[in-house]
MARBA-773977 format. One record per atom (N, C-alpha, C, O): atom name; chain; residue number from 1; x, y, z. Coordinates in nm, 2 decimals. Example, Ala and Ser with C-alpha at 12.3 -4.5 7.8 and 13.67 -1.06 7.14 Angstrom:
BEGIN
> name / chain / resi / X / Y / Z
> N / A / 1 / 1.32 / -0.57 / 0.78
> CA / A / 1 / 1.23 / -0.45 / 0.78
> C / A / 1 / 1.32 / -0.33 / 0.78
> O / A / 1 / 1.42 / -0.33 / 0.85
> N / A / 2 / 1.28 / -0.22 / 0.71
> CA / A / 2 / 1.37 / -0.11 / 0.71
> C / A / 2 / 1.29 / 0.00 / 0.79
> O / A / 2 / 1.34 / 0.11 / 0.80
// end
This chain:
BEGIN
> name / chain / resi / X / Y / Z
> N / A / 1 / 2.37 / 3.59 / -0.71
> CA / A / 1 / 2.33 / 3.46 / -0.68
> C / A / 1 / 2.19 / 3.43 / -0.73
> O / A / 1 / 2.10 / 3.51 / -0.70
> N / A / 2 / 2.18 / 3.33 / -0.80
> CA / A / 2 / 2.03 / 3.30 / -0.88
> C / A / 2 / 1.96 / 3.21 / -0.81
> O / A / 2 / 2.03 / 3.11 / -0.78
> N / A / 3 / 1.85 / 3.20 / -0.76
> CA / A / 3 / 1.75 / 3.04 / -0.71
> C / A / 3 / 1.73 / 2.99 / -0.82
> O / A / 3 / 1.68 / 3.05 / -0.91
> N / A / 4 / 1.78 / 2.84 / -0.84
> CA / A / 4 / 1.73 / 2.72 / -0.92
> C / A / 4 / 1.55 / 2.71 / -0.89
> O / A / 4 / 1.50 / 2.76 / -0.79
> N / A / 5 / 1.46 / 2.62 / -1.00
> CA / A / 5 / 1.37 / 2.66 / -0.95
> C / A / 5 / 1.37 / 2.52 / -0.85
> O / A / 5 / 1.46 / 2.50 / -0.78
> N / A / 6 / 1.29 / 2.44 / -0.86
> CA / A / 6 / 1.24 / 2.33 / -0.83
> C / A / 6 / 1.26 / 2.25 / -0.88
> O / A / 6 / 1.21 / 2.26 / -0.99
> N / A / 7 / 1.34 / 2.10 / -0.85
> CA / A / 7 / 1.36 / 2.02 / -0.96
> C / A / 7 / 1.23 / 1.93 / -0.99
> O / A / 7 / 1.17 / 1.90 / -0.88
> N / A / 8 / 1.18 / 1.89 / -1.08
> CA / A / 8 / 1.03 / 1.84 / -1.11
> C / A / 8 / 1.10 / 1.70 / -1.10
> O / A / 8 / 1.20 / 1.64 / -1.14
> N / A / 9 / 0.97 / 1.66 / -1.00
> CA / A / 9 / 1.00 / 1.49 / -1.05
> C / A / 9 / 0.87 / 1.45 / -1.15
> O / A / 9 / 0.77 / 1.51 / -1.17
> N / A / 10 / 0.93 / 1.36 / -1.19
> CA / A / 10 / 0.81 / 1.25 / -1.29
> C / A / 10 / 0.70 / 1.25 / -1.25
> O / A / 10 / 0.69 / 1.25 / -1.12
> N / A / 11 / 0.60 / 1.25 / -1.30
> CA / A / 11 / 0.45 / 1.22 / -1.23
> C / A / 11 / 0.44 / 1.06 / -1.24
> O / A / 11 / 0.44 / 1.00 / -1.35
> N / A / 12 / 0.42 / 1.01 / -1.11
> CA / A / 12 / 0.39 / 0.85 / -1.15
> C / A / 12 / 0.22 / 0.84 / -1.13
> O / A / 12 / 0.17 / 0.92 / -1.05
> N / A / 13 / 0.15 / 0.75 / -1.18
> CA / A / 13 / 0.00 / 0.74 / -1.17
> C / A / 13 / -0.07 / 0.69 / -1.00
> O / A / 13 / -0.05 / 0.57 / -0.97
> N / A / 14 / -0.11 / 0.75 / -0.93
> CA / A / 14 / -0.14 / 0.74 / -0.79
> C / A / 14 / -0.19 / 0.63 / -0.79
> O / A / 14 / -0.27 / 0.61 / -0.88
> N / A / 15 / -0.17 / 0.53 / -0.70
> CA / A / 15 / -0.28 / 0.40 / -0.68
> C / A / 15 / -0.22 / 0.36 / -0.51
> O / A / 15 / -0.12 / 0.40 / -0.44
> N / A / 16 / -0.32 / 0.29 / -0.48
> CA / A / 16 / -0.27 / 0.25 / -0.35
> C / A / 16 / -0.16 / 0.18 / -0.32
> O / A / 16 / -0.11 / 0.11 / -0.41
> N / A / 17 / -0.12 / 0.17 / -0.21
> CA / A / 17 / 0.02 / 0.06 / -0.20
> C / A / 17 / -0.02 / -0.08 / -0.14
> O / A / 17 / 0.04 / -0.18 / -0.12
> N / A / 18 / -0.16 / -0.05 / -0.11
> CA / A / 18 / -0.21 / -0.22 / -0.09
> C / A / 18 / -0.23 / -0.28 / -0.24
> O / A / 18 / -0.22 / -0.40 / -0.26
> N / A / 19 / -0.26 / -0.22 / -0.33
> CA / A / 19 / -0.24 / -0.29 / -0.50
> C / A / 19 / -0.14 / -0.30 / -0.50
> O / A / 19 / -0.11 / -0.40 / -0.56
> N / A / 20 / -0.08 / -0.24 / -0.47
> CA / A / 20 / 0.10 / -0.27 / -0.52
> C / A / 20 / 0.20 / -0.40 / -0.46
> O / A / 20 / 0.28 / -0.47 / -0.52
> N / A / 21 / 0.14 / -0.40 / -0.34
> CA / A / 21 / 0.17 / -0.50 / -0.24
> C / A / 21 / 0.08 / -0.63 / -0.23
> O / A / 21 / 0.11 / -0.73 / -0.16
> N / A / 22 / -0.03 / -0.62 / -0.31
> CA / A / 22 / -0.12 / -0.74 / -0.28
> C / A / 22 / -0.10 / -0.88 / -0.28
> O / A / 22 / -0.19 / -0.96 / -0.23
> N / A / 23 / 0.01 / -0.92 / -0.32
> CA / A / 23 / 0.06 / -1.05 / -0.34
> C / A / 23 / 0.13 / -1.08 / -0.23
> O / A / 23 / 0.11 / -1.19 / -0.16
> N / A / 24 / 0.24 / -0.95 / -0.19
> CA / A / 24 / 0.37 / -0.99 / -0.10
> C / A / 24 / 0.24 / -1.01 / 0.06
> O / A / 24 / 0.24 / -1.10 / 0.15
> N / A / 25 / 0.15 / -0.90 / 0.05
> CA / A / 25 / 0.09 / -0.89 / 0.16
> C / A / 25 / -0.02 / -1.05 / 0.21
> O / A / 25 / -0.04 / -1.09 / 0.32
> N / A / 26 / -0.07 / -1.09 / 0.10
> CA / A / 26 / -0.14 / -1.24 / 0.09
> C / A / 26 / -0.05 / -1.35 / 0.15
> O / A / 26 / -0.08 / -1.41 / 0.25
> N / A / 27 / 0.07 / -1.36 / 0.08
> CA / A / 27 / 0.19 / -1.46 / 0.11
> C / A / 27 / 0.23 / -1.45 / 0.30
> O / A / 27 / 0.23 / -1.53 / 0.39
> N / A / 28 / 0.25 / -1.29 / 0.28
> CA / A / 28 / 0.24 / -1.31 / 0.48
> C / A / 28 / 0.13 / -1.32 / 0.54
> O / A / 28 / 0.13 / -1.37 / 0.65
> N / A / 29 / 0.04 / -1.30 / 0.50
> CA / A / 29 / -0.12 / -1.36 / 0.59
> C / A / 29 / -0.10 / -1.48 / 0.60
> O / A / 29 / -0.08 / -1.54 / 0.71
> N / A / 30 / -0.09 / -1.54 / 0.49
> CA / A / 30 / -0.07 / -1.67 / 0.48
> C / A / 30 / 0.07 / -1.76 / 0.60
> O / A / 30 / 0.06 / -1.87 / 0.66
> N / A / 31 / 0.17 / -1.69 / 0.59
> CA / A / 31 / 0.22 / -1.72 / 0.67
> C / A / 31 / 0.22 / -1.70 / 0.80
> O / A / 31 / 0.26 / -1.79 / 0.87
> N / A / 32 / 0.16 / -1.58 / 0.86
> CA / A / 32 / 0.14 / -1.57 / 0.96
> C / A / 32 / 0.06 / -1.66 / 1.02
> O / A / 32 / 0.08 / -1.68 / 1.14
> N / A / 33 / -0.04 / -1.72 / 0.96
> CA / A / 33 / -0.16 / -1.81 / 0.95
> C / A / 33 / -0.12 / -1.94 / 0.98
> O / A / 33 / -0.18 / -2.00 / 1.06
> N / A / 34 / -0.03 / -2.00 / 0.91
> CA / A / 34 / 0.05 / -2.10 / 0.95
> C / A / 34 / 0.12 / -2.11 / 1.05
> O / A / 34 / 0.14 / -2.22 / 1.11
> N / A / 35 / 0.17 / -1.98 / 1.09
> CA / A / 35 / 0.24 / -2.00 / 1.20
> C / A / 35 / 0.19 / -2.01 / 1.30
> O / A / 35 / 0.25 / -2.06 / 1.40
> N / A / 36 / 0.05 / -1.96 / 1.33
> CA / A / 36 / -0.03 / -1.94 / 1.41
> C / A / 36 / -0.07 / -2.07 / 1.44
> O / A / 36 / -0.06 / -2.11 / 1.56
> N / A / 37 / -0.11 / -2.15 / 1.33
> CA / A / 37 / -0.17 / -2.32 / 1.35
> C / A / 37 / -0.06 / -2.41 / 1.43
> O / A / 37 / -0.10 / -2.48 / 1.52
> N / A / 38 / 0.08 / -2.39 / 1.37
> CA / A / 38 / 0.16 / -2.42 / 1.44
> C / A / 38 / 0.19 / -2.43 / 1.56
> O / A / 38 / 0.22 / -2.53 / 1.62
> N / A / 39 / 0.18 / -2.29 / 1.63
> CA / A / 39 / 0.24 / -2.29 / 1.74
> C / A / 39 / 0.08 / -2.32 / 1.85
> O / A / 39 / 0.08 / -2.28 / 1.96
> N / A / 40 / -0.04 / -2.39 / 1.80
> CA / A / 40 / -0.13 / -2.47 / 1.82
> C / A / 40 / -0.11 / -2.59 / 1.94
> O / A / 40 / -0.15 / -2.62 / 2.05
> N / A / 41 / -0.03 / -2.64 / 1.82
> CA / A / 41 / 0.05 / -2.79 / 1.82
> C / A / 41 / 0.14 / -2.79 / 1.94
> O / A / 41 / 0.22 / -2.70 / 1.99
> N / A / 42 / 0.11 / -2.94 / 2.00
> CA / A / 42 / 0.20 / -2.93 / 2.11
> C / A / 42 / 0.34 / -3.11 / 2.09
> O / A / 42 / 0.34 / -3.22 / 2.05
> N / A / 43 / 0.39 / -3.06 / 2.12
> CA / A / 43 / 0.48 / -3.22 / 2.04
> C / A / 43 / 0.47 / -3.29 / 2.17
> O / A / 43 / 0.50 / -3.24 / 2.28
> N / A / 44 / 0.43 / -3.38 / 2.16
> CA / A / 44 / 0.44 / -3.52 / 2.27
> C / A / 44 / 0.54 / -3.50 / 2.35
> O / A / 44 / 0.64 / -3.45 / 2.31
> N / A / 45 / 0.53 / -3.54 / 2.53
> CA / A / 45 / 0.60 / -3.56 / 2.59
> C / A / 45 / 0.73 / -3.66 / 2.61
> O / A / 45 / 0.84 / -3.64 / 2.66
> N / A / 46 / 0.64 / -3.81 / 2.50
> CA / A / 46 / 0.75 / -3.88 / 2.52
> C / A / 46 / 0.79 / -3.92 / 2.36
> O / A / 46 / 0.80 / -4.03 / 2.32
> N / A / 47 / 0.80 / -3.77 / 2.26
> CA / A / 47 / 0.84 / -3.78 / 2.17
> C / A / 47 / 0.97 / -3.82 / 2.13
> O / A / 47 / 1.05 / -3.76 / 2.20
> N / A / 48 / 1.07 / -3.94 / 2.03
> CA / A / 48 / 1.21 / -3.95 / 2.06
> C / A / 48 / 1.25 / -3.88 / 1.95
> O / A / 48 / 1.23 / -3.92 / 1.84
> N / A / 49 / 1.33 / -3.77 / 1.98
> CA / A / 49 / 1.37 / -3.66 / 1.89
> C / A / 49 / 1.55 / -3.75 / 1.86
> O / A / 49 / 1.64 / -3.68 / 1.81
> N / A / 50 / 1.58 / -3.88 / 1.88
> CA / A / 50 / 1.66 / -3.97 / 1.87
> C / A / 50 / 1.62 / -4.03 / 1.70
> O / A / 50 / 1.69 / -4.05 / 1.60
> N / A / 51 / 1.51 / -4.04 / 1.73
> CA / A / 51 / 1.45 / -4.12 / 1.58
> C / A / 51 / 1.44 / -4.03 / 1.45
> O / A / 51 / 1.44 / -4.08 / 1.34
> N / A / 52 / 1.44 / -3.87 / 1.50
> CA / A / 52 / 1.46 / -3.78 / 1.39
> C / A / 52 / 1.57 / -3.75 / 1.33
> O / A / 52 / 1.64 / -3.65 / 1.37
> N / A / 53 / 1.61 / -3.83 / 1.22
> CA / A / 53 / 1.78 / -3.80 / 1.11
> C / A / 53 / 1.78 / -3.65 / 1.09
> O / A / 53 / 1.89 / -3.59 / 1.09
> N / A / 54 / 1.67 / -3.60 / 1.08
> CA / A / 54 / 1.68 / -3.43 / 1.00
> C / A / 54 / 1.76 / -3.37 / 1.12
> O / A / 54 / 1.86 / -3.31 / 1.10
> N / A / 55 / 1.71 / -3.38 / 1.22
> CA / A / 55 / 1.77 / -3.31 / 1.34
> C / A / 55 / 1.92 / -3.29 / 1.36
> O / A / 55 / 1.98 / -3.39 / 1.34
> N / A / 56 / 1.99 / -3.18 / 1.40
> CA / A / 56 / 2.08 / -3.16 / 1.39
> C / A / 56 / 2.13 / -3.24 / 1.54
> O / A / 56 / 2.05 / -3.27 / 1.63
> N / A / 57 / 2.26 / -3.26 / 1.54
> CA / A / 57 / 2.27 / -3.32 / 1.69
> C / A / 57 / 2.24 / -3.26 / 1.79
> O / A / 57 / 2.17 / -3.30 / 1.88
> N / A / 58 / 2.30 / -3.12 / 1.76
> CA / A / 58 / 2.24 / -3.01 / 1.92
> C / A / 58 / 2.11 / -3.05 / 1.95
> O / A / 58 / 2.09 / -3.07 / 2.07
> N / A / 59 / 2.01 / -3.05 / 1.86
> CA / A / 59 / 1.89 / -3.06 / 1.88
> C / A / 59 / 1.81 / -3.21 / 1.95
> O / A / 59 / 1.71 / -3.25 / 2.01
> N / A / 60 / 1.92 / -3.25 / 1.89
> CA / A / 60 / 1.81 / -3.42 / 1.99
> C / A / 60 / 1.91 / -3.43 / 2.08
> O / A / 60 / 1.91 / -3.52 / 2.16
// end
């Protein structure tokens, strides 16, 4: 019975995974950030969720 040696992987060039991610990770700050401002906001008591077409029926 023989031992195989090690199978070699590729050498890839080291860099951080926040460079790698820098964009996807900005986009969620960003959203998180928004959602944050959002949930700020308080909708009026005597808002008429009747007058909103977008609204699905369940919803008004």
């Amino acid at each position: 019975m023989s031992v195989c040696p090690p199978i070699s992987r590729p050498r890839f060039p080291d860099f951080p995974i926040d460079a790698a991610y820098a964009g996807y990770m900005e986009k969620q700050a960003q959203a998180v950030a928004q959602m944050l401002d959002l949930d700020d906001k308080k909708i009026p008591p005597d808002f008429d969720y009747h007058a909103v077409t977008q609204l699905r029926y369940e919803a008004r």
